[in-house]
Backbone as CSV, one residue per row, in Angstrom:
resi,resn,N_x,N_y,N_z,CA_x,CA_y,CA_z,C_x,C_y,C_z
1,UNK,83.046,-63.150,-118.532,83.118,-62.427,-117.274,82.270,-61.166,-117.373
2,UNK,81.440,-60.900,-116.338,80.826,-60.116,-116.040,81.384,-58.571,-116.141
3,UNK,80.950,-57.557,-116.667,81.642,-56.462,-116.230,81.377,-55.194,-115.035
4,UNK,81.814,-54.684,-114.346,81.182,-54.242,-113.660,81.130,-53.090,-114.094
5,UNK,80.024,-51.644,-113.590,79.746,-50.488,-114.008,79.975,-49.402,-112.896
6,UNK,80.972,-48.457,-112.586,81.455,-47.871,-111.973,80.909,-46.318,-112.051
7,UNK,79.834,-45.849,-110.721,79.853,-44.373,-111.248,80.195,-43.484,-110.581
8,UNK,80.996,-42.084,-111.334,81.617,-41.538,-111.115,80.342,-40.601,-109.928
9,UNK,80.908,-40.602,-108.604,79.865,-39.645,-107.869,80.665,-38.636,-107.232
10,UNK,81.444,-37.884,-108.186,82.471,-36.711,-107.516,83.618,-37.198,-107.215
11,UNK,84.857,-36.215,-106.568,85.977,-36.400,-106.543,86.702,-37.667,-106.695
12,UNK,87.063,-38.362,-107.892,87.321,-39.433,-107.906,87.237,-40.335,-107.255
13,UNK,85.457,-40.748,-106.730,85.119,-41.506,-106.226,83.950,-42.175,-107.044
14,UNK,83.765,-43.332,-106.573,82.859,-44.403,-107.840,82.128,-45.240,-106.742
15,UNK,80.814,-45.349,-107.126,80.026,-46.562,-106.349,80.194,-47.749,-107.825
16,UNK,79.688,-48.983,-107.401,78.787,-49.934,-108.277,77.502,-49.501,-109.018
17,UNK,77.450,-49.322,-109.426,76.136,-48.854,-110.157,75.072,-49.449,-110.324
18,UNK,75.086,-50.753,-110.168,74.230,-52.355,-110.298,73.754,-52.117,-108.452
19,UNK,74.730,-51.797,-108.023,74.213,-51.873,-106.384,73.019,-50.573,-105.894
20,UNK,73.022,-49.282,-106.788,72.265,-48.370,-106.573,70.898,-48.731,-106.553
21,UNK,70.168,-48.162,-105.464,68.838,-48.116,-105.280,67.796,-46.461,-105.599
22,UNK,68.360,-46.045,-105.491,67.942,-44.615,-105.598,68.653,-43.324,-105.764
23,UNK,68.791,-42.523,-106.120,69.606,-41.032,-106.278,68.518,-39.874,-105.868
24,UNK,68.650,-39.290,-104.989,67.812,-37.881,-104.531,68.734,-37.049,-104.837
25,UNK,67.744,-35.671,-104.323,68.713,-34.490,-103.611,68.598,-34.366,-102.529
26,UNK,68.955,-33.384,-101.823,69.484,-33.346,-100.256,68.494,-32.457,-99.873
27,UNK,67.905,-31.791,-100.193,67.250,-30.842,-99.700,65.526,-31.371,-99.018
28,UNK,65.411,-32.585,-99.600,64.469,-32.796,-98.571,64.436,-33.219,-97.049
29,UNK,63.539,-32.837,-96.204,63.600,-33.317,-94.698,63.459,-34.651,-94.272
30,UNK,62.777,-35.115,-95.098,62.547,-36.970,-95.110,64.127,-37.083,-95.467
31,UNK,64.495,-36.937,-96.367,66.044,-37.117,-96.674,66.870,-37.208,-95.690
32,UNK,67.248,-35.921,-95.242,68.088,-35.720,-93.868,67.731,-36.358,-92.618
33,UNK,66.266,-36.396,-92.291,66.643,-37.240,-91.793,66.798,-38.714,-91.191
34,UNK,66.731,-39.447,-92.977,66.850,-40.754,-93.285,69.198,-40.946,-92.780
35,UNK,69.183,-39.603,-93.548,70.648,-39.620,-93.039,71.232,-39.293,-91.871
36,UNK,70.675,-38.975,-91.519,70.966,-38.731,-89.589,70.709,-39.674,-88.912
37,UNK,70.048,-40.676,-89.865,69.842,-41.780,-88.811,70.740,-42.805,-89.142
38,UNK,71.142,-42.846,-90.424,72.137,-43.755,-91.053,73.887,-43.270,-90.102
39,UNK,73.594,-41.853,-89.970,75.009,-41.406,-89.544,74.695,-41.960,-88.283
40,UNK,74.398,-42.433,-87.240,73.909,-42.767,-85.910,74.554,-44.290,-85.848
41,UNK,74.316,-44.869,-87.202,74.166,-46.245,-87.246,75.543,-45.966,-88.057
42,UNK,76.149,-45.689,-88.267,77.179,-46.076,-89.364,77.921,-46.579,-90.734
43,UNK,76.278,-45.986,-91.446,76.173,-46.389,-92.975,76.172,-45.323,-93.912
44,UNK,76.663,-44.454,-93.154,77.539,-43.164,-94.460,78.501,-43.082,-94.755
45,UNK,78.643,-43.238,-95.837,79.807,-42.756,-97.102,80.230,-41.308,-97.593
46,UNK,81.255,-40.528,-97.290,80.483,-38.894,-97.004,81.873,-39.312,-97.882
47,UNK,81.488,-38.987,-99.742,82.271,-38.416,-100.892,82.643,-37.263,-101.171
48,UNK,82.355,-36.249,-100.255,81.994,-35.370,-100.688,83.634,-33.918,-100.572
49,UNK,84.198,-34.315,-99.870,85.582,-34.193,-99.696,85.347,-32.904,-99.303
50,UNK,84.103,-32.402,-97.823,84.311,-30.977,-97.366,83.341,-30.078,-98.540
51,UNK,83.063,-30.464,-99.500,81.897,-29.968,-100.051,80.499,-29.989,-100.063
52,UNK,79.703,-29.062,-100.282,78.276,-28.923,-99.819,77.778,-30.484,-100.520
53,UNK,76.696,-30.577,-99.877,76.190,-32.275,-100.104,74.969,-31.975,-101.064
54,UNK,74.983,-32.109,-102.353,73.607,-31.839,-102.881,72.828,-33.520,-103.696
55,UNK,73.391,-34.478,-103.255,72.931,-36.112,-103.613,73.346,-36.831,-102.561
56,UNK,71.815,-37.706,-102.631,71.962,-38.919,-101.452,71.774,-40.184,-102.794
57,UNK,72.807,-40.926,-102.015,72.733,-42.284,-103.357,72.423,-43.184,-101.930
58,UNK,71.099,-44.124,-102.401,70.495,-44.876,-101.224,71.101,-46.247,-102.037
59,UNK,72.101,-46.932,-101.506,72.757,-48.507,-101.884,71.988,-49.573,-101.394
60,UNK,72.028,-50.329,-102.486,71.096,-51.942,-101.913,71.805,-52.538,-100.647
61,UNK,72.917,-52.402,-99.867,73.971,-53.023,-99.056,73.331,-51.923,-97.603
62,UNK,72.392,-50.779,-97.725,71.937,-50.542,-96.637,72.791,-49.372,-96.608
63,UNK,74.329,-48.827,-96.849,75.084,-47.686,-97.027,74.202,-46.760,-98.092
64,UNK,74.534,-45.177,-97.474,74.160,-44.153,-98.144,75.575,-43.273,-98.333
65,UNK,75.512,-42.941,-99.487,76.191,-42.168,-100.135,76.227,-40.637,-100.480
66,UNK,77.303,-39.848,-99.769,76.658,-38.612,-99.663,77.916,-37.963,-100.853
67,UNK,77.140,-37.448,-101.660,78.015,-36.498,-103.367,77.886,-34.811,-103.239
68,UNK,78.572,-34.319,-103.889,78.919,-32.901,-104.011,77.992,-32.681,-105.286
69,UNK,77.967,-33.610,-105.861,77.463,-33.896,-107.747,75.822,-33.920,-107.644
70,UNK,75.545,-32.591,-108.454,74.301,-32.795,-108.482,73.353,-34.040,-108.866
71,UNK,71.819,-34.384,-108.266,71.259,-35.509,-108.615,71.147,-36.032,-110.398
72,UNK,71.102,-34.495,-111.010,71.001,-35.118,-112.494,71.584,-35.032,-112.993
73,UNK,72.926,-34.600,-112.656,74.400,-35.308,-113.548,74.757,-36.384,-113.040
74,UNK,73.989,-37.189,-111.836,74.717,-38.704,-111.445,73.403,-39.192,-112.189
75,UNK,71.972,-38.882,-112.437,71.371,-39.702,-113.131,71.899,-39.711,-114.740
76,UNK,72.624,-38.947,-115.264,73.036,-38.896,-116.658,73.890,-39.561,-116.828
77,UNK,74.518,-40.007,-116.122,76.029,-40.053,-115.721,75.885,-41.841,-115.569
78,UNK,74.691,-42.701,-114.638,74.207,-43.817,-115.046,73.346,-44.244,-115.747
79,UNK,72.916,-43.443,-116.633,71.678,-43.861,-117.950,72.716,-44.322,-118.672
80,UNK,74.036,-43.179,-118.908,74.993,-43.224,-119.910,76.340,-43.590,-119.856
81,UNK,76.586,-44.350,-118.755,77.899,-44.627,-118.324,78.774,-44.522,-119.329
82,UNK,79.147,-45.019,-120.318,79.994,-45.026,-121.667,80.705,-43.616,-121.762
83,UNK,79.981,-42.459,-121.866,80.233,-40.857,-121.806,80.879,-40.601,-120.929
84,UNK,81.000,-40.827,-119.876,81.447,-40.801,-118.706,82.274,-41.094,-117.989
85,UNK,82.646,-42.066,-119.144,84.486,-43.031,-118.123,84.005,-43.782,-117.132
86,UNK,83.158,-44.367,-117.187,82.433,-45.147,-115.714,82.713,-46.522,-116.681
87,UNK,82.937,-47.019,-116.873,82.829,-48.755,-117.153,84.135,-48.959,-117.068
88,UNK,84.148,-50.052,-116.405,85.419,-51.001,-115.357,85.282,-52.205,-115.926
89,UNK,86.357,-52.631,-116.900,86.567,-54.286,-117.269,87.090,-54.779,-116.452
């Protein structure tokens, strides 16, 4: 059986990790407003529990993922899942 890989993207919340397409930060304008258009359409995931948004996680399923967690502790965070408490048997 396959295992799946779970990452931690802030407040005890977890994407698939196999499903990720990309990890930014927020601060670009192409960014925002790739997400303003997703929020229009109904493919945001807002993790962020009322906290400032500084990562967009772009999902192969077409959903975007909006984190409190900076971009390069979620890229560390899936190079190295093991460190992290992210792997789901």
């Amino acid at each position: 059986m396959e295992k799946t890989i779970l990452l931690n993207v802030g407040r005890n919340n977890f994407v698939a990790s196999a499903r990720i397409l990309s990890i930014t930060t927020w601060e670009s304008a192409a960014v925002k407003k790739i997400v303003q258009h997703a929020k229009e359409n109904n493919l945001i995931i807002n993790t962020t529990c009322g906290k400032k948004t500084r990562s967009v996680i772009f999902m192969d399923t077409g959903n975007i993922v909006l984190s409190s967690v900076q971009p390069e502790t979620l890229a560390a965070r899936f190079i190295n899942p093991k460190n992290y408490g992210n792997e789901n048997g």
